[in-house]
ChimeraX commands (.cxc) that place a marker at each C-alpha (Angstrom):
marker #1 position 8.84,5.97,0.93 radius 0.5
marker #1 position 10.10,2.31,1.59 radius 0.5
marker #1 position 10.02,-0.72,-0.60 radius 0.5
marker #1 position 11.45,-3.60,1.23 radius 0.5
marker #1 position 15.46,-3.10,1.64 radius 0.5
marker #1 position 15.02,0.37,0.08 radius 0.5
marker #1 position 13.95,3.77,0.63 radius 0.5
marker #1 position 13.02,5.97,-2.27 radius 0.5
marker #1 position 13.03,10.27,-2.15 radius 0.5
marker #1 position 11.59,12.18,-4.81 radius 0.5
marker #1 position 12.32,16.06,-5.25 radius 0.5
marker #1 position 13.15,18.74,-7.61 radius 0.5
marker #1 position 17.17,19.22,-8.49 radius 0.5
marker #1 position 17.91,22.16,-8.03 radius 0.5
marker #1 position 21.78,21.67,-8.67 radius 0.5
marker #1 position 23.91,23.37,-11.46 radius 0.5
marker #1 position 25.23,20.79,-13.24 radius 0.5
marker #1 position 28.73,21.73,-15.12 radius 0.5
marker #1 position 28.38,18.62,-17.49 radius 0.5
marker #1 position 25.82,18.23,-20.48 radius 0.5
marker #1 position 23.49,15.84,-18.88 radius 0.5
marker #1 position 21.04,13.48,-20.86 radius 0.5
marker #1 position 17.86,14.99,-21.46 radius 0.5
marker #1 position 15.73,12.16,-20.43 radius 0.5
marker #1 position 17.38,9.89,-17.85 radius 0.5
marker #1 position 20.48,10.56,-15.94 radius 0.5
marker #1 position 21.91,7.67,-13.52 radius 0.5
marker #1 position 24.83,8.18,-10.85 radius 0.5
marker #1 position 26.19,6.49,-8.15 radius 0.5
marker #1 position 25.46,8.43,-4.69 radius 0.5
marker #1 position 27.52,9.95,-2.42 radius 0.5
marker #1 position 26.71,7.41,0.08 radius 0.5
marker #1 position 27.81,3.95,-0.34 radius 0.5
marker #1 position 24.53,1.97,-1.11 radius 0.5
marker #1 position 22.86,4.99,-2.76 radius 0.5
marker #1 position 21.82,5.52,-6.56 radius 0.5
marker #1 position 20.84,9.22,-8.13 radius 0.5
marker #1 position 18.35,9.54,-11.05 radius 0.5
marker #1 position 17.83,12.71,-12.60 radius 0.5
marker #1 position 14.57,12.62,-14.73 radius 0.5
marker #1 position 14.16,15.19,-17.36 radius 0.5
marker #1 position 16.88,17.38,-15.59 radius 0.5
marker #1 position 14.39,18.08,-13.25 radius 0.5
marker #1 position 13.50,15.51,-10.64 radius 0.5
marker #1 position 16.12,13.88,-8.88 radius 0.5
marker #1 position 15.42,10.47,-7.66 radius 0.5
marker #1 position 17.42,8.95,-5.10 radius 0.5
marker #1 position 17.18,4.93,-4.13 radius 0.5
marker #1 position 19.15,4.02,-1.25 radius 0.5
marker #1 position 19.65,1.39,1.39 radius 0.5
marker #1 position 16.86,1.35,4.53 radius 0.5
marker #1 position 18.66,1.37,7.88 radius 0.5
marker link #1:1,2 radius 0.2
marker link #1:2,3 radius 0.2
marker link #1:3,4 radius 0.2
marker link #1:4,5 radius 0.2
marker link #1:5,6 radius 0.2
marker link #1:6,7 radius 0.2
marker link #1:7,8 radius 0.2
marker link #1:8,9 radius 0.2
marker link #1:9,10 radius 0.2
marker link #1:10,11 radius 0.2
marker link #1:11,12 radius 0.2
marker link #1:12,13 radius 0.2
marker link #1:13,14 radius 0.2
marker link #1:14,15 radius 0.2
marker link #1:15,16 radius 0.2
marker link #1:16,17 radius 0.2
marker link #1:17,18 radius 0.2
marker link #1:18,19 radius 0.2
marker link #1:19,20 radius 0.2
marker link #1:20,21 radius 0.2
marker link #1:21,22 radius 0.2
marker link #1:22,23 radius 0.2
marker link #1:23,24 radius 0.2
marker link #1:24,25 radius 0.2
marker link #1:25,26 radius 0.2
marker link #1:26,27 radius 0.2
marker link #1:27,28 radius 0.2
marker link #1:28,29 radius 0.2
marker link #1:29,30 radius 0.2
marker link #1:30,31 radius 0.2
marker link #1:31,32 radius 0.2
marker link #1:32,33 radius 0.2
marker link #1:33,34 radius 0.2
marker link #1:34,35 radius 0.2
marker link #1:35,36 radius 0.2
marker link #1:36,37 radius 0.2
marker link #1:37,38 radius 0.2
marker link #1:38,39 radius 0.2
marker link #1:39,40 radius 0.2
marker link #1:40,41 radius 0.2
marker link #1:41,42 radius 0.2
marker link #1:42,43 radius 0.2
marker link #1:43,44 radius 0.2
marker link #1:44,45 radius 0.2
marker link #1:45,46 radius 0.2
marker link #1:46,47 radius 0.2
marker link #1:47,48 radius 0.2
marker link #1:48,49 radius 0.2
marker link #1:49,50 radius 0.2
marker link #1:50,51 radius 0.2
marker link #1:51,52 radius 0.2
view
């Protein structure tokens, strides 16, 4: 989905995380320049970055 500037992808994290994430909401900066992770309930992974 787009919102203005941005373009926002919702799925389910699969990922095995090493670290004891928070159980609620989980920010991290992308690999991508211009890109920000959320992980929601260790779950959903939410990722907000910049629309080309």
């Amino acid at each position: 989905m787009r919102f203005g500037k941005r373009e926002l992808f919702i799925c389910r994290d699969f990922y095995k995380r090493m670290y004891r994430s928070n159980p609620v909401v989980e920010c991290n900066a992308g690999i991508q320049p211009g890109h920000l992770e959320i992980l929601l309930f260790r779950k959903w992974l939410v990722v907000m970055s910049k629309a080309h």
